[in-house]
The first five atom37 places (N, CA, C, CB, O) and aatype in JSON, in Angstrom:
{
  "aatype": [20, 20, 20, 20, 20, 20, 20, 20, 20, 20, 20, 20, 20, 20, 20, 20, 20, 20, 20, 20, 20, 20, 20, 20, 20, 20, 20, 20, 20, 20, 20, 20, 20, 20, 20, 20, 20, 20, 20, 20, 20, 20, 20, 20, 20, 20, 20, 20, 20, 20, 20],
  "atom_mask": [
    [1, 1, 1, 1, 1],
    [1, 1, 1, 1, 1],
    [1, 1, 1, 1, 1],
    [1, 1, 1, 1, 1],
    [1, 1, 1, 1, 1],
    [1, 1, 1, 1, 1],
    [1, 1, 1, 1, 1],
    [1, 1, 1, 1, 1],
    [1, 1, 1, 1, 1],
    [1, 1, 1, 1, 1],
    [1, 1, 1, 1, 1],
    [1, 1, 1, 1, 1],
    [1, 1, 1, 1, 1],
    [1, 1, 1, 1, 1],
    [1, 1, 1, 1, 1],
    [1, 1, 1, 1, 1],
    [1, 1, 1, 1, 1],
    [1, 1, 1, 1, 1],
    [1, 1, 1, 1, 1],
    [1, 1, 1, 1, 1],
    [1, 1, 1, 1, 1],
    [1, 1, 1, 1, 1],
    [1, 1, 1, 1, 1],
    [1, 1, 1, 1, 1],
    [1, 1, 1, 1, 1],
    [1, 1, 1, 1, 1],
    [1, 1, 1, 1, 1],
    [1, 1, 1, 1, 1],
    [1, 1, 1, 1, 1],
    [1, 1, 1, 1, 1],
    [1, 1, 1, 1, 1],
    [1, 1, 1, 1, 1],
    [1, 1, 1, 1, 1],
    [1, 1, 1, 1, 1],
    [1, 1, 1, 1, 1],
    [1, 1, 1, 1, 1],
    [1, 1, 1, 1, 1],
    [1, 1, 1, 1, 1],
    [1, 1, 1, 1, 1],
    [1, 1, 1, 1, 1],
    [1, 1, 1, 1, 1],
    [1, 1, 1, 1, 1],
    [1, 1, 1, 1, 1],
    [1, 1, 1, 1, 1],
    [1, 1, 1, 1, 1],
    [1, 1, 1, 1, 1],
    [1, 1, 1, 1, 1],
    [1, 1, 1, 1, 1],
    [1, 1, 1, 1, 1],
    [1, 1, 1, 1, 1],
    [1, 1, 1, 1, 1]
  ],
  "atom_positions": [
    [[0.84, -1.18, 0.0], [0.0, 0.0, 0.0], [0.88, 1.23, 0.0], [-0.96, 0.0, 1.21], [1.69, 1.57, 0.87]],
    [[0.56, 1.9, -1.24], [1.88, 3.48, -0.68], [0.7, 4.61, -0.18], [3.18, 4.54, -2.59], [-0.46, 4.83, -0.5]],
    [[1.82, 5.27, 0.96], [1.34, 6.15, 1.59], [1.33, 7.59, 0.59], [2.1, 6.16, 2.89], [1.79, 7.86, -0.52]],
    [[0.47, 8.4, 1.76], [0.5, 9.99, 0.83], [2.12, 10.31, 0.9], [-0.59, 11.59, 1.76], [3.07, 9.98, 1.61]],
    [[1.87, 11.22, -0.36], [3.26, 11.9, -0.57], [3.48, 12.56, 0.12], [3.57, 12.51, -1.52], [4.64, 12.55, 0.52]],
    [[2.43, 13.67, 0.78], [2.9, 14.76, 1.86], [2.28, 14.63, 2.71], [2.88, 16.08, 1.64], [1.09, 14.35, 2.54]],
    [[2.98, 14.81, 4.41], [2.52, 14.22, 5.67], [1.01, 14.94, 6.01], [3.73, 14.5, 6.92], [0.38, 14.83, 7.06]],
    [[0.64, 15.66, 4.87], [-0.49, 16.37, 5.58], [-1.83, 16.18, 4.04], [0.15, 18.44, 6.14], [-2.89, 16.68, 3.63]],
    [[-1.03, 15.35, 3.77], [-2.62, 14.57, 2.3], [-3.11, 13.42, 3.38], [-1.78, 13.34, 0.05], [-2.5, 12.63, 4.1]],
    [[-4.19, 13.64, 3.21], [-5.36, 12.48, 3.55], [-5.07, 11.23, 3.08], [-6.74, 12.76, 2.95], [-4.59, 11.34, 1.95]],
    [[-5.15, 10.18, 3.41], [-4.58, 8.41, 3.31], [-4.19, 8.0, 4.15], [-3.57, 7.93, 2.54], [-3.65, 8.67, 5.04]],
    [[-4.29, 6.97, 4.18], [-3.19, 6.01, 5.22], [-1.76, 5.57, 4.48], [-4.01, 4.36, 5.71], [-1.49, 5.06, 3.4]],
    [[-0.81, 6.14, 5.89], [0.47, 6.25, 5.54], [1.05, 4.56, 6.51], [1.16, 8.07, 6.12], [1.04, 4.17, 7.68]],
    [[1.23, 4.34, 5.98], [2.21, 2.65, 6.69], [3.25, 3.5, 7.92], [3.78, 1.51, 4.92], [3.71, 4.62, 7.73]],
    [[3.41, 2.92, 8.82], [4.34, 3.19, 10.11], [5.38, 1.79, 10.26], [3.23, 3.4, 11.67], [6.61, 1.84, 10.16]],
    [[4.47, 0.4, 10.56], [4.94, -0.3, 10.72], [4.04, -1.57, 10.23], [5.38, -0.06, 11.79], [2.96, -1.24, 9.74]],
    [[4.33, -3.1, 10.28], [3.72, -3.66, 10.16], [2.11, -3.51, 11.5], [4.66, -4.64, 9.94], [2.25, -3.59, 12.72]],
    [[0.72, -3.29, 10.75], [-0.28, -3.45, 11.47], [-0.13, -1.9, 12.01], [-0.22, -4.75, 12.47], [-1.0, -1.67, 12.85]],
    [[0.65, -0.88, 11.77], [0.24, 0.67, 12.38], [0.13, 1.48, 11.01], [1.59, 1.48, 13.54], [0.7, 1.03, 10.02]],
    [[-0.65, 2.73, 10.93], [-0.86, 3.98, 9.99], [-1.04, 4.57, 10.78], [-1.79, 4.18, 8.97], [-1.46, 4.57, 11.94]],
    [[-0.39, 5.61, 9.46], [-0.8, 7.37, 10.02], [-1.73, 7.5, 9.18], [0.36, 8.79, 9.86], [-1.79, 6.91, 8.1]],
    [[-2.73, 8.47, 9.71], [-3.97, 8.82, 9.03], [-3.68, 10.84, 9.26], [-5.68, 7.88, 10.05], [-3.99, 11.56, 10.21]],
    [[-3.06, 11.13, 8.12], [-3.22, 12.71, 8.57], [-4.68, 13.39, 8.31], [-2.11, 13.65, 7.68], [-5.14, 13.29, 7.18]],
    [[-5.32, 13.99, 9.2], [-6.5, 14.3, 8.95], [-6.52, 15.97, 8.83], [-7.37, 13.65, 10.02], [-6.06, 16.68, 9.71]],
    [[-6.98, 16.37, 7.91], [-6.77, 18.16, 7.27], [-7.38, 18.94, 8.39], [-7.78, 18.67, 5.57], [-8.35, 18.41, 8.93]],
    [[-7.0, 20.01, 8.8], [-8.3, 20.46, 9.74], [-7.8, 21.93, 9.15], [-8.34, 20.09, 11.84], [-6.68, 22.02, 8.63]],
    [[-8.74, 23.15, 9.26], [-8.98, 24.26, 8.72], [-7.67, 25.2, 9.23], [-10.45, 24.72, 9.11], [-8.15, 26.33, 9.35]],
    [[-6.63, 25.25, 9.5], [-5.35, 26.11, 9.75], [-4.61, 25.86, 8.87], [-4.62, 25.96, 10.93], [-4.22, 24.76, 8.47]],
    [[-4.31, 27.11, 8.44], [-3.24, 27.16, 7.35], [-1.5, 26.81, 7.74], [-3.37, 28.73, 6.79], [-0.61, 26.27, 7.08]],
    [[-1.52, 27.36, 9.04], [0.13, 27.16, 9.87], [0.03, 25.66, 9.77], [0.38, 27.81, 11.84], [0.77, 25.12, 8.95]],
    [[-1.01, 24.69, 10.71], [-1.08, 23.8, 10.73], [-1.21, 22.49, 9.62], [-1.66, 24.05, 11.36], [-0.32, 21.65, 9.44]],
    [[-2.3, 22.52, 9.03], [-3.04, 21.78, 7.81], [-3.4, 20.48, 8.46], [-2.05, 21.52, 6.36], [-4.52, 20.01, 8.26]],
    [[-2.76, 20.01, 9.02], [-3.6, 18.51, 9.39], [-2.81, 18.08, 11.11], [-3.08, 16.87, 7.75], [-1.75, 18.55, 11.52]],
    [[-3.47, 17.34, 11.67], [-3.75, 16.31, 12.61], [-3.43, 14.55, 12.25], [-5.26, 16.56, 12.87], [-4.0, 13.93, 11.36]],
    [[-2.41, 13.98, 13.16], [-2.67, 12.81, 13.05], [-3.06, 12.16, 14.21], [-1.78, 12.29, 12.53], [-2.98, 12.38, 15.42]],
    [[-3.75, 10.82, 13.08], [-4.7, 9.67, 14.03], [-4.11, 8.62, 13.76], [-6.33, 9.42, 13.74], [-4.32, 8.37, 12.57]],
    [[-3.28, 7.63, 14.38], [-2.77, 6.4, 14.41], [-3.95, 5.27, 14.81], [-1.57, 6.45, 15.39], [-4.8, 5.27, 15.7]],
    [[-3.63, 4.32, 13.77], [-4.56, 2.89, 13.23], [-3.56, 1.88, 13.91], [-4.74, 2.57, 11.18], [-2.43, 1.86, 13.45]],
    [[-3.82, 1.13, 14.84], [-2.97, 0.02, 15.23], [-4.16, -1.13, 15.02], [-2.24, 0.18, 16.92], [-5.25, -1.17, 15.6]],
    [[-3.77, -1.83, 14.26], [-4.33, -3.19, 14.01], [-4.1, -4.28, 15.28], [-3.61, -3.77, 12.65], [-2.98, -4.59, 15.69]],
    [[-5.42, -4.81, 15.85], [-4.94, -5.84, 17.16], [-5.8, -7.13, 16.67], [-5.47, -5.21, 19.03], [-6.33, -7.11, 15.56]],
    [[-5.95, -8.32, 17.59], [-7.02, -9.26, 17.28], [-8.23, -8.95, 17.27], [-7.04, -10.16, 17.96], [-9.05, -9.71, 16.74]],
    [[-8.69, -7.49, 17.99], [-10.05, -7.2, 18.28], [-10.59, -6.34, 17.28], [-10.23, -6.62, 19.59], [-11.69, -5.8, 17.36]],
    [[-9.69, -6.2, 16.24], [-10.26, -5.3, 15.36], [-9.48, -4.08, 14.81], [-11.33, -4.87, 15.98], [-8.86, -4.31, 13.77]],
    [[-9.42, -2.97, 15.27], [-8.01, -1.6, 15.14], [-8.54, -1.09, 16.54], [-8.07, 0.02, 13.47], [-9.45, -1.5, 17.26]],
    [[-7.64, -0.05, 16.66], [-7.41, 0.78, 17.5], [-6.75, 2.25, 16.95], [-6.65, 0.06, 18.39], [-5.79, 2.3, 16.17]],
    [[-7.49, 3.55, 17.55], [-7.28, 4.5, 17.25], [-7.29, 5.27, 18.11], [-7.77, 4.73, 16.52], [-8.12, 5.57, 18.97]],
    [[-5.44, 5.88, 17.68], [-4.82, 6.77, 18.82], [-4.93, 8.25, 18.04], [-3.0, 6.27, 19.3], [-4.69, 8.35, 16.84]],
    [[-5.33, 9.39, 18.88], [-5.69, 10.26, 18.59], [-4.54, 11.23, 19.43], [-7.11, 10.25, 18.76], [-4.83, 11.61, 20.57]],
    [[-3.42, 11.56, 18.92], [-2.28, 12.37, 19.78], [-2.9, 13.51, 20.37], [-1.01, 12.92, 18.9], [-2.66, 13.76, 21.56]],
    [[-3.77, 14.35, 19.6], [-4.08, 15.51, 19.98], [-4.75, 15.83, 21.09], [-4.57, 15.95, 19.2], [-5.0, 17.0, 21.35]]
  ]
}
C-alpha cells in the first residue's frame, strides 16, 4: 500500500507492520492537518488520537 506523498494529504500512511498514520486536514493554514494512528490488534483496530 503506498502512503501519501505529503505528511499532511489524507490516506493512510504505513508506520509499521499493522500501524498507519492517518493525517487528517483540519482548517489552519500554519497547521493543515492532525494525526490519528490505526494500530491493528485481534479485536479489530485501534485509534490513537495524539491531539
Amino acid at each position: 500500500m503506498a502512503g501519501p506523498v505529503s505528511w499532511a494529504e489524507s490516506g493512510p500512511c504505513p508506520v509499521a507492520d499493522g500501524v498507519f498514520r492517518l493525517p487528517l486536514p483540519i482548517p489552519d493554514p500554519a497547521l493543515r492537518a492532525t494525526n490519528v494512528y490505526v494500530v491493528e490488534d485481534a479485536d479489530g483496530v485501534v485509534l490513537i488520537d495524539g491531539g
